[in-house]
N, C-alpha and C positions, 0 to 999 in steps of 0.2 A: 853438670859436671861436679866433681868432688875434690877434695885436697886432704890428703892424710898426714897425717905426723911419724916419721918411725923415729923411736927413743932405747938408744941403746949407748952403753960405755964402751962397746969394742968395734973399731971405726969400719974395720972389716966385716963386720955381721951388717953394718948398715950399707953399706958398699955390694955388700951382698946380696942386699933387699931392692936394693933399688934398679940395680942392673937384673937379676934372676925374676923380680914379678914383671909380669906385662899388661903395666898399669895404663896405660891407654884402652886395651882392651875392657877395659875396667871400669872404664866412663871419668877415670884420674886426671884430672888437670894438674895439681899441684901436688911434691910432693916435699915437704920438709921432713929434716933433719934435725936432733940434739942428739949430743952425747952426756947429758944429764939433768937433772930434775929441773933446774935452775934454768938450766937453756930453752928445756920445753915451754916451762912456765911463762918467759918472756915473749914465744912463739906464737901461744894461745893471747896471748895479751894484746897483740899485733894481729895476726890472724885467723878470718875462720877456718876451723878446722872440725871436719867432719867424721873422719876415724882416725884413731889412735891407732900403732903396732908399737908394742910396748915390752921390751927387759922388764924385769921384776929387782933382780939381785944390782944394784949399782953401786958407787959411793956419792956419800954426801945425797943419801933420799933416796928411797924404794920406789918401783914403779908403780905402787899399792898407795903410796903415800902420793904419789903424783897423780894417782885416779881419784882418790877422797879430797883432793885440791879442784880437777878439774869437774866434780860432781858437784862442788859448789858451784862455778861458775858458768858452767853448760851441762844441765841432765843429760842433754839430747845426742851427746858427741857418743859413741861408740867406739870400746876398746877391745882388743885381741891383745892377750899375754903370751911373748914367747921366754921361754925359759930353759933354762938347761937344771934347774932341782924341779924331781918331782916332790917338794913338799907338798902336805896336804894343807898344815894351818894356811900355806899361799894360796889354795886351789880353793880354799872354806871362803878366805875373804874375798878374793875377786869375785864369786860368786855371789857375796852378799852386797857387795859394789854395785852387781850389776853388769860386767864385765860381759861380751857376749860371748869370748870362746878364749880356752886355755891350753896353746900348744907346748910340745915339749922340743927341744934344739938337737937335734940339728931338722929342722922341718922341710919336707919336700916343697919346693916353689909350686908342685901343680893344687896339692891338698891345701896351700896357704892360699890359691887362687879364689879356692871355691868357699874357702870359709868367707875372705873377703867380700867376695861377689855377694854370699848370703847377707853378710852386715848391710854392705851397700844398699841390697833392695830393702832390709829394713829400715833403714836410714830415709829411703825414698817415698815409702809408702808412708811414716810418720810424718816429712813435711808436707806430703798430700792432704792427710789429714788434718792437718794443723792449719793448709789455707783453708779448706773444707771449713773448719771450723771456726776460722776467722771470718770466713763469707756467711755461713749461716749465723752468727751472734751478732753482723752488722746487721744483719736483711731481718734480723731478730725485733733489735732494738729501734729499728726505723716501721716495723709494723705494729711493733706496742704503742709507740708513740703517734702514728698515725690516725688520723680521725676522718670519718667517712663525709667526703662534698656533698655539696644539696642538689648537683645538676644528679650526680653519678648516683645518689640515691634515686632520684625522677628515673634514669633510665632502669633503674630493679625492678623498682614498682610497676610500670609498664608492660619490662618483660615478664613479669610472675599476675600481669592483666589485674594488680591489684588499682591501675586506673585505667578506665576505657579508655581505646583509642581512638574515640572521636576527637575532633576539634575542639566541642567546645569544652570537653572534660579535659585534655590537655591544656589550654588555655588557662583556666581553672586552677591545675594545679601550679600552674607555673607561675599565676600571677600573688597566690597563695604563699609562694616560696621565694617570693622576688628572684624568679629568675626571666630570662629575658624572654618573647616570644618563640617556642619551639615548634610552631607547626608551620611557620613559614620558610624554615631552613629545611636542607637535604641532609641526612649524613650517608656514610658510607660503616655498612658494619663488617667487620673483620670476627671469625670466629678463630679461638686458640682453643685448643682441645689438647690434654693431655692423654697420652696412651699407654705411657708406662713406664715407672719410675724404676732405676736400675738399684735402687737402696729403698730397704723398709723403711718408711716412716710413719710414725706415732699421727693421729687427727690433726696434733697441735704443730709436726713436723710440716703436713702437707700446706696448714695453710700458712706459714712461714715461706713455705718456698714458690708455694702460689703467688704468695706479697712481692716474691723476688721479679717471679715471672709480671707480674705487672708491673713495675719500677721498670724492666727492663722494655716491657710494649712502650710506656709512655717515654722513654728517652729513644728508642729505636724507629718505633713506627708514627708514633704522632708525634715526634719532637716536640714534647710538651706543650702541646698548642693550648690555648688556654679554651676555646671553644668546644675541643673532643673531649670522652672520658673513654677510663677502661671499667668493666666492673664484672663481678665474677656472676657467674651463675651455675645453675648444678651439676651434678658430676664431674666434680674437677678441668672446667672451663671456663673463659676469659670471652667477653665481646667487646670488641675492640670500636669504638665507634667516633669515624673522623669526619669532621665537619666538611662538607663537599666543595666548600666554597675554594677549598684547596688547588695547588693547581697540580696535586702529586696523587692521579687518580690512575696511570696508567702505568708505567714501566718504572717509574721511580718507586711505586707504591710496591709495587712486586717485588722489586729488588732489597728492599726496606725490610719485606716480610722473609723472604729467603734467608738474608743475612739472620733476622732474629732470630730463625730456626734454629740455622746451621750454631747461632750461639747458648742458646738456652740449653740445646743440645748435649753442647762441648760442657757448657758449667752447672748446671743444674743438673746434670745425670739423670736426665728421660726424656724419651719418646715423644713427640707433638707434632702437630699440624696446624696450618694457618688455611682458613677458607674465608676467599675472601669474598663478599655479595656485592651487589651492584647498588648504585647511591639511591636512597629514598627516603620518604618524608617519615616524620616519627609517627603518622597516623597507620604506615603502612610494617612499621617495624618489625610490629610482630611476624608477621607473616616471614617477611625478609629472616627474620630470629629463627624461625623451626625450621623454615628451608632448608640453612644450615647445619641444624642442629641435626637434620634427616640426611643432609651431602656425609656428615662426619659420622653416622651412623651406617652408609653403605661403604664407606669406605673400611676397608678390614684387609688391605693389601698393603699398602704403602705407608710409610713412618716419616718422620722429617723432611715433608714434603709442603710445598704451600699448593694451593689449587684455587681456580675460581670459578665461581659460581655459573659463569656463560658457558662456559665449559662443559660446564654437567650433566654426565647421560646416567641415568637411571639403568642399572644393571637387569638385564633380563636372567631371572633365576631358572628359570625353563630351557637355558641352550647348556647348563653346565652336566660332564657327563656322570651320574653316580657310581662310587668304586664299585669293586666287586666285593661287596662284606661276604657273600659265602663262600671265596676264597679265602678271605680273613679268618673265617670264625675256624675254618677245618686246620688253619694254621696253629690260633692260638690254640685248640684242642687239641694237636698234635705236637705243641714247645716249638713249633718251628720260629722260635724269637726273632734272629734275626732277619728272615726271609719278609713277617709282618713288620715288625721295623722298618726295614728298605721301604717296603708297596706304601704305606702310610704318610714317611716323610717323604717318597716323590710326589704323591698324588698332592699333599699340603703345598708343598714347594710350586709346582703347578700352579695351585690357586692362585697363590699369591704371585706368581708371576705373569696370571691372566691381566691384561689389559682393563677390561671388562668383563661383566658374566659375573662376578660375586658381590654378596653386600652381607649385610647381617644376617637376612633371613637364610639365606643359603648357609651361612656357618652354622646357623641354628639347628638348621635341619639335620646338616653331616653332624653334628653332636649329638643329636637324641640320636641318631640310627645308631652311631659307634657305639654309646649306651645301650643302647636295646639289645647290639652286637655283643658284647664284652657280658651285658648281666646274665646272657642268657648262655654262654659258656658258662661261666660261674656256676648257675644253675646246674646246668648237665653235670658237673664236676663235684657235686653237692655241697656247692656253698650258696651262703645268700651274699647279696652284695653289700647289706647293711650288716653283715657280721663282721667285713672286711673292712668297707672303707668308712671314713667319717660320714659325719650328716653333712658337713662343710662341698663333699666332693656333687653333692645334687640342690647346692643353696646359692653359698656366697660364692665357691669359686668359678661357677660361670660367668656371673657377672664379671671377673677378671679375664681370664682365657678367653671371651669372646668379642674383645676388642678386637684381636688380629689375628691374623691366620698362622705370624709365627708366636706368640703367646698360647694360643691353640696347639699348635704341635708341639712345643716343649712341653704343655700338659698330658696331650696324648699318649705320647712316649713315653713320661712317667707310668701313666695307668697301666699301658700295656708291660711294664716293667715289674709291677709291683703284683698286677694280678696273674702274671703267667710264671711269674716264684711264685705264689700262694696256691696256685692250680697245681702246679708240677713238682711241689715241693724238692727243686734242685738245690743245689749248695749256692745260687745264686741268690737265692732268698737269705742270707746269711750278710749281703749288702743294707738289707733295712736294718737286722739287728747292729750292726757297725752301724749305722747312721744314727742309732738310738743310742747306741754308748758313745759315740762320739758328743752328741745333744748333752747328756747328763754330764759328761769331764767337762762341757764347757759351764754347765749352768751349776756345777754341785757344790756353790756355795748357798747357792738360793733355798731359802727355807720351805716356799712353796711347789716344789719339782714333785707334781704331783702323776700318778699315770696318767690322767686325760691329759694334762700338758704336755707329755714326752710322746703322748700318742698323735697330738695335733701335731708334732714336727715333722711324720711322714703320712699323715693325714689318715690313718689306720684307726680301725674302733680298738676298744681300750682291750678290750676282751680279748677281741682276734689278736690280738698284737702282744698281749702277755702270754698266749699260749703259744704264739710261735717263738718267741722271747725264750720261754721256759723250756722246749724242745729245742733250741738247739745251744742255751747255757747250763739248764739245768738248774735255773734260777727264774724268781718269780720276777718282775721291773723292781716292784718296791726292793727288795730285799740285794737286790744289782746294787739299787740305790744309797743302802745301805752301808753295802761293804765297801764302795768306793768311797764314803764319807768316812769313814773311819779310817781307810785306805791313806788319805789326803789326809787329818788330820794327823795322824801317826811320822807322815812326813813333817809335818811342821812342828810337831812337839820334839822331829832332833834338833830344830835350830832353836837358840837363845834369846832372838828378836820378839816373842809374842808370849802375851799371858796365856793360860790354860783358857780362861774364857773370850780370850780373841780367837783362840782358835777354834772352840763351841762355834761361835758365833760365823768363823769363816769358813768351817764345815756345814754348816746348812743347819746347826741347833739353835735354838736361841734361849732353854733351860738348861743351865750348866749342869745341875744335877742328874736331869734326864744323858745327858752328854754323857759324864760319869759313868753313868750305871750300866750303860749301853756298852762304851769302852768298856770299862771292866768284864761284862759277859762275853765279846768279844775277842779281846786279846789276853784276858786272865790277870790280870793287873789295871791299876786306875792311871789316870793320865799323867798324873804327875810322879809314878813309880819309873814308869816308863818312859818318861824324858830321861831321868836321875840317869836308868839301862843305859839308852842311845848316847849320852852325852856320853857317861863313860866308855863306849865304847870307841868314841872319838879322840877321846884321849890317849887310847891305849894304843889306836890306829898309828894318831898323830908320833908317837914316840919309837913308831918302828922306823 
């Protein structure tokens, strides 16, 4: 819920505001009232306050002077200007305030709704992010400082068979590392498997949030017992391993693992599974170790699930029935888009709603055929498929899309999106070029916004991807690139805030001279002629 401020000197515009918006709708808990700068001030002093509706024109303090007061003390608070002058020097500064929106009086209560509504979800999504990133700098800071046990080392080493799992080589190590005898105890090993994370992250993101995921197994599932350990192993998984001697081997143990799902889930933002194995001796571990690691490898249906091991039937790949691809292929040759759309995501939808009957290998399979399917229209249509798509679409990205059957259809569905514009050259193919000018406004500070980079953002070769680029702007990428950097800097050289070479620099140059030279062939004047223009035309604006 939220509490807004409205700040106004005429008691009736505020009276008006408060009875005319339908702030409940609105997710408004609270809303206060001043009728001037001084009243506000005392307000915020007192309460949080999360949006501002704010007069401009008052006595005794402007509403502009009451927002360069409350940007001292809360960046984060969000203001809407209503006003009855349209001056311009007022509409320059709110803007350079930071202000999110500037209306004029008399304002319709339904257009004040939806600006509001917009502030609010902005408002919502930055304290998301703000716990976001308060949870990641803890879970940061607690796995830099953390240093790896000697037991939970013993079980790496094991599992990656860097010691045999005989007795007397366990024995061995263990009495090497003073730790206590491990071949006479059980454990129980628990696998966590990651399937897919709803936010990119960086190497160094995953194993942060990997740290978290174990912080949370050993407070959730082993309650820090001091006899269990967690420790990681490859492709982004956890084996969870609890001393048997326990007496939480059956339904507590399940419920322990459920719960951690359903939380890792909610706060970590990805996809996982728990599989849990049945108790045995560390001589047997390994074995117990790929079991699982082969249970979570046939699994390609189900997400946020735990499952156990007794459980586990091995998927017969032989009863599932294959689509019709030479219905498919006479579709994609024919544009029939949506018709293959439909047949592909029922048939996936299917899969993944089979019980049994699917595992890896079977996703395997349907992916080479729909490849063989998809390259060989291409062909007919006289393209190659390596002139179209990246090298990534036959390398790395299987290894992704082939965790599950719905990461598989959202990629399928791309392919057949991208390659049946490129085959049919409709105006629908006019969605990648927007996807690629969309990529450069967000990146066109960056110095290095090179074409393979812009090309990896719809995973298209550099080549294929400038000549369609160029057919339907008339322009090459690089030279797109170009003009909207000069585009963007031209904007910032009307405001007063930045040197010429911050603006090089936030334009994507980082030689001012080259910057220069560039502007001047460009726009026919150099950077700094050209602010002297804009500015003056603001002034001339400002005085009508």
């Amino acid at each position: 819920m939220f509490t807004v401020l409205i700040v106004d000197d005429e008691v009736h515009a505020i009276r008006g505001l408060e009875v005319g918006v339908r702030w409940k709708s609105l997710k408004v808990q609270h809303v206060h009232t001043a009728l001037s700068l001084k009243q506000a001030q005392q307000i915020y002093l007192n309460e949080p306050i999360h949006l501002m509706v704010c007069d401009i024109e008052m006595p005794k303090g402007t509403g502009i002077e009451l927002l360069e007061w409350v940007r001292e003390h809360d960046p984060k608070v969000e203001t809407i200007f209503l006003t009855s002058h349209s001056d311009f020097s007022y509409a320059q500064k709110a803007i350079k305030l930071g202000s999110f929106e500037y209306l004029l009086k008399p304002v319709d209560y339904e257009e004040l709704e939806q600006v509001i509504r917009k502030a609010l979800a902005k408002i919502e999504k930055t304290q998301e992010l703000l716990m976001y990133e308060s949870d990641y700098k803890h879970y940061a800071q607690l796995w830099e400082s953390q240093k790896p046990l000697m037991k939970e080392r013993f079980w790496q080493e094991l599992i990656k068979q860097s010691i045999g799992s005989s007795p007397e080589r366990i024995s061995e190590y263990a009495a090497s590392s003073k730790l206590p005898n491990l071949v006479r105890s059980k454990y129980l090993p628990i696998l966590i498997r990651v399937q897919k994370w709803y936010k990119p992250l960086s190497q160094r993101d995953e194993q942060i949030m990997e740290y978290a995921l174990r912080n949370a197994a050993n407070e959730q599932i082993l309650k820090n017992e001091a006899g269990s350990a967690v420790i990681s192993v490859p492709n982004g998984g956890l084996l969870v391993l609890l001393e048997a001697s326990t007496d939480r081997m059956d339904t507590a143990m399940l419920d322990d693992c459920i719960s951690y799902v359903r939380g890792c889930s909610q706060y970590f933002s990805c996809d996982l599974n728990c599989y849990i194995g049945q108790p045995v001796y560390a001589t047997e571990m390994v074995t117990s170790y790929y079991n699982l690691i082969q249970m979570d490898r046939d699994n390609v249906t189900h997400a946020n699930q735990t499952f156990l091991f007794r459980h586990y039937k091995k998927s017969k790949v032989g009863t599932l029935q294959p689509p019709s691809m030479s219905s498919w292929e006479e579709w994609m040759k024919m544009g029939a888009k949506d018709k293959l759309t439909e047949a592909v995501a029922c048939y996936l939808d299917d899969l993944r709603d089979r019980k049994y009957g699917v595992d890896a290998q079977a996703l395997q399979l349907f992916y080479q055929n729909f490849l063989q399917m998809m390259f060989f229209v291409l062909q007919v249509k006289g393209l190659q498929a390596n002139d179209v798509f990246a090298k990534s679409l036959l390398t790395d990205k299987p290894q992704e899309v082939l965790r599950s059957v719905s990461s598989l259809k959202e990629w399928i569905l791309y392919l057949i999106d991208v390659s049946m514009s490129q085959i049919h050259a409709t105006q629908k193919s006019l969605s990648v070029v927007d996807r690629v000018k969309a990529y450069i406004q967000e990146h066109i500070g960056e110095q290095n916004l090179t074409r393979e980079e812009v090309a990896g953002c719809v995973y298209l070769n550099p080549d294929y991807l400038n000549r369609v680029f160029k057919k339907e702007t008339g322009m090459s990428i690089s030279d797109y690139v170009q003009l909207q950097r000069i585009a963007y800097a031209k904007a910032l050289l009307a405001l007063p805030d930045y040197t010429v070479s911050d603006i090089a620099l936030q334009s994507g140059y980082s030689n001012l001279s080259y910057f220069s030279t560039l502007f001047k062939k460009m726009t026919g004047m150099n950077p700094g002629d050209y602010r002297k223009q804009a500015q003056s035309k603001e002034v001339e604006i400002s005085k009508l």
